[in-house]
N, C-alpha and C positions, 0 to 999 in steps of 0.2 A: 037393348036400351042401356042398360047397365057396362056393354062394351064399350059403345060410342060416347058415355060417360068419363068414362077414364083416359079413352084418347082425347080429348080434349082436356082433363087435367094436365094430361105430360105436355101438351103443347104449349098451356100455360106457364107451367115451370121450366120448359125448357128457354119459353122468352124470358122471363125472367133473372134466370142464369146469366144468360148473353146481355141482355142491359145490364146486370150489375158486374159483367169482366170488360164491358167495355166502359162503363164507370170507373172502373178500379183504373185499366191502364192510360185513361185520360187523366185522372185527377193523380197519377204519381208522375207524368208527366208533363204536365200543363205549366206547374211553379219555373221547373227548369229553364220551359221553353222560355216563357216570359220575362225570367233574370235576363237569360241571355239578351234575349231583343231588348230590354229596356238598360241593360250596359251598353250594348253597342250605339246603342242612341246615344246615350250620356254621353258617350264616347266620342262621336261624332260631334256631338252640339260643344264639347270642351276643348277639340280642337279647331274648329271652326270663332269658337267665341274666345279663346282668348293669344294674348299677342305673342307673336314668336319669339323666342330667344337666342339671343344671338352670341356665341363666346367669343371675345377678344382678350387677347393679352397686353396690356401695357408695360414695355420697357424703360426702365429708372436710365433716362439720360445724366451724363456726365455733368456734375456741378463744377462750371468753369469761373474763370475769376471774371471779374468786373470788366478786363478785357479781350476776353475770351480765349484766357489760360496762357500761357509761355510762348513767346515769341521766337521764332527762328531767328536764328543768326545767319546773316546776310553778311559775307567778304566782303567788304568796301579797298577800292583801289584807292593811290594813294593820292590821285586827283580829287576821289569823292571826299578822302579824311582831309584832305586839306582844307574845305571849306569850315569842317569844325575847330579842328588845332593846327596847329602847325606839326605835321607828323614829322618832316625834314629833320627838324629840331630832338624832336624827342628820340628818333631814333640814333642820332647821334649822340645825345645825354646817356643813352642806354649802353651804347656799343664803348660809351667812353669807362663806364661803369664798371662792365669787364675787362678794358683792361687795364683798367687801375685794378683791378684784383692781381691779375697775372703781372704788375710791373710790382706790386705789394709782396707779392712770393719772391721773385726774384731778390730783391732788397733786402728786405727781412728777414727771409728763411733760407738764404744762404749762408748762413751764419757756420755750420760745418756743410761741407761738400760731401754730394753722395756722387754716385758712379751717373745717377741719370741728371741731373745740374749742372757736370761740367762743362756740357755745352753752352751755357750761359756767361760762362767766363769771358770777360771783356780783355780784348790784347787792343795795346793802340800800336799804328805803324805810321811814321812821321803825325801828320794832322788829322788823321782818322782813326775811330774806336769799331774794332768788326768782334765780333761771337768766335768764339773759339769753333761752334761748330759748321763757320761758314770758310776756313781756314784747314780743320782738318776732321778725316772722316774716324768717327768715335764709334768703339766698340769696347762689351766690357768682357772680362775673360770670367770673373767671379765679382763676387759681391766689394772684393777689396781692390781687384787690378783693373785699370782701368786704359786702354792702349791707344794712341793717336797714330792715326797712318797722317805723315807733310808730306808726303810722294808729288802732291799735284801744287804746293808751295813751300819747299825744302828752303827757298832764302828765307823765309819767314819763322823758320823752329828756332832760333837765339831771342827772339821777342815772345814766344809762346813759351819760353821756360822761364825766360825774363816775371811773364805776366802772372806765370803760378806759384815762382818763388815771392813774388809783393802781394798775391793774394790773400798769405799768413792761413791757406787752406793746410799746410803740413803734410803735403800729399808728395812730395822730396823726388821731382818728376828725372826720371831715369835715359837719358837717351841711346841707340843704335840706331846708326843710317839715320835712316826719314820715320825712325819709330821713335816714339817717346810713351814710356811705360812709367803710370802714374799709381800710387799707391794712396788706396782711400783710406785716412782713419775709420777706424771701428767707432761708433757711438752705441753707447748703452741702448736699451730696449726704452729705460727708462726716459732718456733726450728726448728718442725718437718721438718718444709719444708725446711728449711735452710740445715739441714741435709740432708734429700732428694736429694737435687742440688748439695751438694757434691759429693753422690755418684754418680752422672750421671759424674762431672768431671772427678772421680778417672778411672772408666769405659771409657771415653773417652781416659784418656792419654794411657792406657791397648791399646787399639783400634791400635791407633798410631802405639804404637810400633807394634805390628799382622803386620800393614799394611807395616811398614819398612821391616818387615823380609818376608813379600811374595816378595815385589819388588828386594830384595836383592837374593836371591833365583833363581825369575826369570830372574835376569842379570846374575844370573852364568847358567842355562841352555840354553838360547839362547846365550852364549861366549861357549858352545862345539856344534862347525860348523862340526867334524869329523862323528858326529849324522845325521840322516836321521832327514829331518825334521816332520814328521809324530811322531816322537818317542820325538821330541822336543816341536810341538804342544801340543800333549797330555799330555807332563809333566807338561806346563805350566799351561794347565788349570787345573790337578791333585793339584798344589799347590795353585792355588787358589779354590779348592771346600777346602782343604783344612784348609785353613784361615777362608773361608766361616764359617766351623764350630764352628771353634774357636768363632766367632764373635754369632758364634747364642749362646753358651754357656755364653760370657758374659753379652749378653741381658737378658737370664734367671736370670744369677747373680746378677744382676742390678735390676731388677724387682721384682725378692723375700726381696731383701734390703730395697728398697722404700715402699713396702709394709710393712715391719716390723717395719722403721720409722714412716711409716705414722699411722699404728696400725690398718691396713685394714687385718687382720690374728685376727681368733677368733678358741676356742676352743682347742684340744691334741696337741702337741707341737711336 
């Protein structure tokens, strides 16, 4: 009796045991599970409930003017410019412009003779005045000698010594054969330059007037409002590429002068 007593004690504790280890390992894992499942729901329900987003990037466009920024320049032929100016006209005021520069050098700044000018020298033969360098062919030897080949118009060298001794240039011209070897006065550094700065005046005042006859030009194209303005822009800038050129041809002008005052030019003429 007393055996059968005690096996049924241990049977007792033994259930016992086993309900409280399986107590134990449900209730340290039960919270876990439960986080789990009740995030992934959240989780679930917060992507489902609210709205997608979406990234875009916005680009800062270009602030253009009132017209929508600088206009192309458009070549206009000179049928098109003639509806706005008279382009005929201006282009000849322009071309006349140059060469009153170049008729202004010769005049005025030949006042001493260099080696590169004496072709300019005027010989008359009965009723006509010709350029000394359409008569004979010029070359210089140095800065001071200056040599005419009359090979191809030998009757003509008594009028060509004639025209250098009345030109009061003091250049005392020497003849052999169909040669005439002329002798450049020397001019100070200081002349030279004096001279020099005239021409860059004379080329200035040229300048001026270019610059009067674009502005005057472009007050008469923009006073015809019956014109598209497309057809008036581009006129305008037509007459100033215009001018433009004038102005680059004076600089040329300017620059072969100063060079030949200063005597920065050596050799064939």
């Amino acid at each position: 009796m007393e055996h059968l007593w005690k096996l049924r004690l241990l049977k007792s504790m033994t259930r016992i045991i086993r309900m409280k280890s399986v107590h134990h390992l449900c209730s340290a894992s039960y919270i876990p599970c439960v986080r789990t499942l009740h995030l992934g729901y959240m989780s679930t329900q917060l992507q489902t409930s609210l709205p997608a987003i979406i990234h875009v990037r916005n680009y800062a466009k270009k602030v253009q003017g009132k017209k929508g920024g600088k206009q192309k320049h458009v070549k206009l032929s000179d049928e098109e410019m003639a509806e706005v100016i008279d382009v005929a006209e201006y282009k000849t005021q322009l071309r006349a412009a140059v060469d009153k520069l170049k008729k202004n050098y010769v005049e005025n700044l030949n006042l001493r003779w260099t080696g590169s000018n004496v072709g300019n020298l005027r010989v008359k033969l009965q009723d006509e005045e010709f350029a000394l360098h359409e008569l004979a062919h010029i070359s210089r030897k140095n800065a001071q000698l200056v040599v005419l080949n009359m090979s191809e118009f030998p009757e003509v060298i008594k009028h060509v010594i004639q025209a250098i001794n009345e030109s009061g240039s003091e250049m005392n011209p020497q003849q052999e054969g169909t040669m005439i070897y002329l002798t450049i006065p020397k001019l100070s550094r200081d002349t030279r330059e004096v001279l020099s700065k005239n021409a860059k005046i004379m080329c200035n005042k040229v300048k001026e007037e270019i610059r009067n006859l674009q502005n005057h030009y472009i007050k008469v194209a923009k006073s015809k409002t019956d014109l598209s303005e497309d057809l008036i822009y581009n006129a305008t800038n037509e007459i100033m590429a215009l001018s433009d050129k004038a102005m680059d041809e004076l600089r040329v002008v300017l620059m072969t002068k100063q060079h030949d005052i200063l005597g920065d030019n050596e050799g064939s003429l």
